[in-house]
N, C-alpha and C positions, 0 to 999 in steps of 0.2 A: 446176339442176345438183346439187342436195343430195340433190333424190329417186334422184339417176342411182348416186349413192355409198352411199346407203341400199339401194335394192334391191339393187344388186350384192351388197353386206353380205349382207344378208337372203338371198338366194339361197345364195353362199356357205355361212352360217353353217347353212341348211336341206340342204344338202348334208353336210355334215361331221355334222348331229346324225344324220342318216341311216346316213351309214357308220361312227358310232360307235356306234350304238343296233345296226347288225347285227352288227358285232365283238364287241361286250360280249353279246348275246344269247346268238349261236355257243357265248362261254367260258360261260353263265351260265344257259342256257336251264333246267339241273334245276333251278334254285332258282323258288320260287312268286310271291316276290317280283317284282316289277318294276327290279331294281334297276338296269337298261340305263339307264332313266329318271333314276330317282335320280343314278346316277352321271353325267350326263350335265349334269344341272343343278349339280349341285357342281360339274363342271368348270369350269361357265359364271359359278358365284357366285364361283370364286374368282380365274379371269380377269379380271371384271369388279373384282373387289380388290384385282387385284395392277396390273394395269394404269391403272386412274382415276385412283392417288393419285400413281403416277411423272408420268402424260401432264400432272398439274394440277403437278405441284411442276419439273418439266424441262420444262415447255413441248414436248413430243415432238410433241405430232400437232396438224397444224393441225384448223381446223373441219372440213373434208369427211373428214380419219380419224378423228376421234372420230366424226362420223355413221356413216362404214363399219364403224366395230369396234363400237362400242357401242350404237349403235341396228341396224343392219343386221346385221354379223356374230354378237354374242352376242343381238342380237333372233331373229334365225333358228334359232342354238343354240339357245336356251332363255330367255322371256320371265321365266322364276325367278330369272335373275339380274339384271334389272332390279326384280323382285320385292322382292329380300333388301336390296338396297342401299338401296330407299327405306326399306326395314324398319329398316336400320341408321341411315339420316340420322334416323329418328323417336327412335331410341333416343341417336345422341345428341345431339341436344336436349334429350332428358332427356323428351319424350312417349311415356309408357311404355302410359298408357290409348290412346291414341291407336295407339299398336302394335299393341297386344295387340287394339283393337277392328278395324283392320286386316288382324291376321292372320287373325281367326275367318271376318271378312265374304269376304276371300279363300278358305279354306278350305269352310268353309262355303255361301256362295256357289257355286263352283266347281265340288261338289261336286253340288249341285242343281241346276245347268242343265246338268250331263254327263249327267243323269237323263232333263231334261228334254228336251234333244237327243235322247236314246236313245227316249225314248216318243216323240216325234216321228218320227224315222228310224222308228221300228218299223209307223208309223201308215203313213209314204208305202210302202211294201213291198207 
């Protein structure tokens, strides 16, 4: 039943980062920047912020709505905001190497199998 509340999420959340990445494009398209994107994972980092700390200290969402919001719905939004929050649980613990070696392997990471996807795709063509 959990995956049934998850993908619902996930579909939802894949819908909504769709018609805000086309809204935001519309208003934003002369700029060079991507910042549809940008904007779109801030939204989800700070959902994901505002909402965790209420649902964990008021008991609001049972188990199957935190699966739909937080792994289903902001997972479909944007996997950054699952991203940032682990980012933050490292930081406070006070695992600051541990972040920082985190964030590059993500960035970095990331950044070389979009590459490598792309020379791939370019190869099946």
């Amino acid at each position: 039943m959990s995956l049934l509340y998850i993908g619902l999420g996930g579909f939802l959340g894949a819908c909504f980062r769709y018609l805000n990445g086309e809204f935001l494009t519309g208003i934003l398209a002369h700029l060079k920047v991507p910042y549809p994107t940008l904007i779109t994972n801030l939204l989800a980092c700070f959902a994901f912020g505002l909402l965790f700390p209420l649902a964990e200290h008021y008991s609001w969402f049972s188990e199957n709505l935190r699966r739909f919001v937080f792994v289903g719905f902001l997972g479909g939004f944007s996997t950054y905001s699952s991203f940032m929050f682990e980012m933050f649980a490292l930081l406070e613990k006070g695992n600051w190497l541990i972040c920082l070696q985190y964030l590059f392997l993500h960035l970095g990471l990331g950044i070389l199998v979009v590459w490598l996807g792309i020379l791939l795709g370019l190869k099946l063509i």
